[in-house]
N, C-alpha and C positions, 0 to 999 in steps of 0.2 A: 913490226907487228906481223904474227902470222895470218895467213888469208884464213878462214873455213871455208872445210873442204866439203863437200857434201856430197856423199859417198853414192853412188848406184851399184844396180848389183852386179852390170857389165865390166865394173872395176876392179873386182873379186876374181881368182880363181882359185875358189877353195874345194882341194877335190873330196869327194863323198868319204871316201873314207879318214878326212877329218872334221867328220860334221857329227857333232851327238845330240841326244836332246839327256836331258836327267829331272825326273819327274821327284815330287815331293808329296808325301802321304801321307796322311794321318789324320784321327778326328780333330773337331774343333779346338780351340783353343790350348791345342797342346805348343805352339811356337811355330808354325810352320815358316810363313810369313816374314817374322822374326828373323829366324835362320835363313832366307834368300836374303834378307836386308843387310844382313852382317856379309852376305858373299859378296852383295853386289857394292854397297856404299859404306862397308866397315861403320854403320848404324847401328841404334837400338829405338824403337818409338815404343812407349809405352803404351799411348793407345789402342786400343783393340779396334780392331775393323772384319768383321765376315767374309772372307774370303770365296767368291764365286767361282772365278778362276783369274790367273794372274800370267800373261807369256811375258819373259826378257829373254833377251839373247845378247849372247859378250862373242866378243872376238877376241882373237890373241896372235899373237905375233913372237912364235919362238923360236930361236935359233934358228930362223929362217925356213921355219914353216908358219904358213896361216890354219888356225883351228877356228870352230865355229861352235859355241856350247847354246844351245839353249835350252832353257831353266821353264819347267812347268810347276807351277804352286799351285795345287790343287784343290778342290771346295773339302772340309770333314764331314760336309753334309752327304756328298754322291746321292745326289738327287735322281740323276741322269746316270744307270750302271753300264749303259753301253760305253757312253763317255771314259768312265772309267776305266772298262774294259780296253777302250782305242786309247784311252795315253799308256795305260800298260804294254799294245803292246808297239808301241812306237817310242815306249822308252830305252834307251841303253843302257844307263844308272841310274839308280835309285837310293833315295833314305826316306827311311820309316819313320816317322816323330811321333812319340808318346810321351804322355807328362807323368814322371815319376810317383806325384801323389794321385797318381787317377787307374786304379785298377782297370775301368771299361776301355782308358785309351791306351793301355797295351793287349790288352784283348783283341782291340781291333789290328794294331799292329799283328800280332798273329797271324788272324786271316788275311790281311796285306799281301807278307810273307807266302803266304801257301799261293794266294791268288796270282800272285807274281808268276809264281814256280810253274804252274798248275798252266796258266795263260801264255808263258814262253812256251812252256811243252808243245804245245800243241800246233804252234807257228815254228817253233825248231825242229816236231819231225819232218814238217814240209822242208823244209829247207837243210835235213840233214847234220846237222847240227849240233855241237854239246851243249845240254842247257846248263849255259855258265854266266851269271846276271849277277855282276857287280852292287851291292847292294850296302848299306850302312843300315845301320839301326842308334837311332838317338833316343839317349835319355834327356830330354831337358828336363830345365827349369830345376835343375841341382842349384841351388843358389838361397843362401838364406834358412830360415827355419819354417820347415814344412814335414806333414805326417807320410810319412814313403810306403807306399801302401805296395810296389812291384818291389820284390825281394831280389838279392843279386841272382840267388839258384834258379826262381823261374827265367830270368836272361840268360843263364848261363845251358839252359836246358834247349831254349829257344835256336839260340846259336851251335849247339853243339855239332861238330861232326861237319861245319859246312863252309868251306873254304873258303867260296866267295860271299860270306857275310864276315861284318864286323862290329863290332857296337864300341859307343861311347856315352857315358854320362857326361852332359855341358850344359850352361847356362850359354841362351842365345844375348839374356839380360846384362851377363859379365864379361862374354865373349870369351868363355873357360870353353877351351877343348875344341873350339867350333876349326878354326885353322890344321890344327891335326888331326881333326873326323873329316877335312875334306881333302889332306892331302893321303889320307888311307886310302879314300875314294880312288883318289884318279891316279893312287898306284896300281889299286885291283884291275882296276880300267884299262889299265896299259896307256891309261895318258900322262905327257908330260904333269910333273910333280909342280912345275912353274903356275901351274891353272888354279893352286889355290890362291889366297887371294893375299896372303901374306909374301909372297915367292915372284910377285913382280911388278910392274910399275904400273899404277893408273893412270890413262891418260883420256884425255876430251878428246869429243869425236871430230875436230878439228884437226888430229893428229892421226886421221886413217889413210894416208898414206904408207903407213908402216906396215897396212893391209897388203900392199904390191909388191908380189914377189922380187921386188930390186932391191938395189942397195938404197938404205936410206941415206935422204941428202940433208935434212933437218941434222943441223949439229948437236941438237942439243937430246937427242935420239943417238943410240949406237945399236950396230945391227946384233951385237951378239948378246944383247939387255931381252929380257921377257917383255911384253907389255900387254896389257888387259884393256879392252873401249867397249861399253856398254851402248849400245843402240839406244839412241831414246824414243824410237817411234815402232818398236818391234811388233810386229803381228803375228799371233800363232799361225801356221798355216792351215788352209781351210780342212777341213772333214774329206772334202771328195780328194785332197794333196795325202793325207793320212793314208786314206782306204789305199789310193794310188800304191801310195808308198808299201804299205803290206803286202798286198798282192802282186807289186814286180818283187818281193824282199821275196818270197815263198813261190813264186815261177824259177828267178833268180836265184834260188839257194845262196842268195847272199845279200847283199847291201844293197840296200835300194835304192834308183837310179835318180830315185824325184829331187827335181834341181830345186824344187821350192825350198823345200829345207836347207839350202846349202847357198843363201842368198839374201842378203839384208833388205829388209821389209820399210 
């Protein structure tokens, strides 16, 4: 029987520059939720639940480096537009979700998109920077018989012209397409292609040894396998780690130094 391990974050040394976060956008009930369920636990729950806000964070272990992803679900209500504003810009990657029969929630996606662009701008002239923001656009809830109210030309208008976007129509509900809108993602991203969630091996956080830069001694683990561990006690980092975080990102004309983010909670 293996012992659990229970991980701290002086166990870790995951350096900054593999640490991301990838933020999720969209109005209500277009699937957001949905689609983190399917990344994180290859799920579907029918239920609906309101989405406030939601932080997970995964680990990964590949080919002998450690990455560090963590996944912001966001409220469709943006109550709060500063909030808004601070996960944009303390996101890395992004996907837009809009629900196919709902004209207003590609609308909003629209302005998503600009806000993004518009929000990076303005923290990439500080920091010098091409604004180049990895970004997906979902169409869900393709699935079944429904009135399609966003036509392919306005997507196609949407995206045109802009290298780092990409779109995919999927069902979060059939799990169509979700596995290759996220391994597009973390090609644009320049991250390993193994972080989708089809491309490596799940394992209990009992097995985060695999976290340390050594050779693993669990046989039943090999060091040149991917493997993906969801934290189950993750905490967003605070507001004043955020600001932190932007203001050495934009002194630093680069990567921001704040250890919070790069340390399991």
């Amino acid at each position: 029987m293996i012992k659990k391990i229970s991980p701290s974050e002086n166990d870790f040394d995951i350096p900054a520059k593999n640490c991301y976060r990838m933020v999720i956008l969209g109005s209500t009930k277009v699937g957001k939720t949905a689609i983190v369920s399917r990344f994180l636990n290859e799920r579907f729950d029918d239920q609906y639940t309101p989405t406030i806000e939601d932080f997970h964070r995964k680990f990964y272990s590949i080919r002998g480096e450690v990455y560090q992803l963590d996944i912001l679900d966001t409220s469709g209500n943006h109550p709060f537009p500063a909030m808004r504003r601070l996960s944009i810009l303390t996101g890395d990657i992004f996907i837009l979700v809009f629900s196919l029969d709902s004209k207003d929630s590609f609308e909003e996606v629209q302005r998503l998109k600009q806000q993004i662009f518009e929000t990076k701008s303005c923290l990439k002239n500080k920091t010098k920077e091409n604004v180049d923001v990895p970004l997906v656009i979902c169409g869900n809830k393709g699935d079944g018989d429904f009135y399609r109210e966003v036509q392919p030309g306005e997507i196609e208008q949407l995206i045109a012209g802009d290298s780092s976007c990409a779109y995919f129509e999927i069902s979060a509900k059939r799990n169509t397409n979700v596995d290759k809108m996220f391994q597009t993602l973390f090609n644009m991203s320049k991250l390993p292609s193994e972080m989708s969630p089809d491309l490596h091996r799940k394992v209990s956080v009992q097995y985060c040894d695999i976290l340390h830069r050594k050779s693993i001694k669990n046989k039943k683990l090999k060091d040149d396998d991917a493997y993906g561990i969801v934290a189950p006690f993750a905490r967003r980092p605070s507001v004043h780690s955020d600001l932190m975080y932007i203001k050495e990102k934009a002194i630093g004309g680069g990567q921001g130094k704040d250890k919070e983010r790069c340390v399991i909670s």
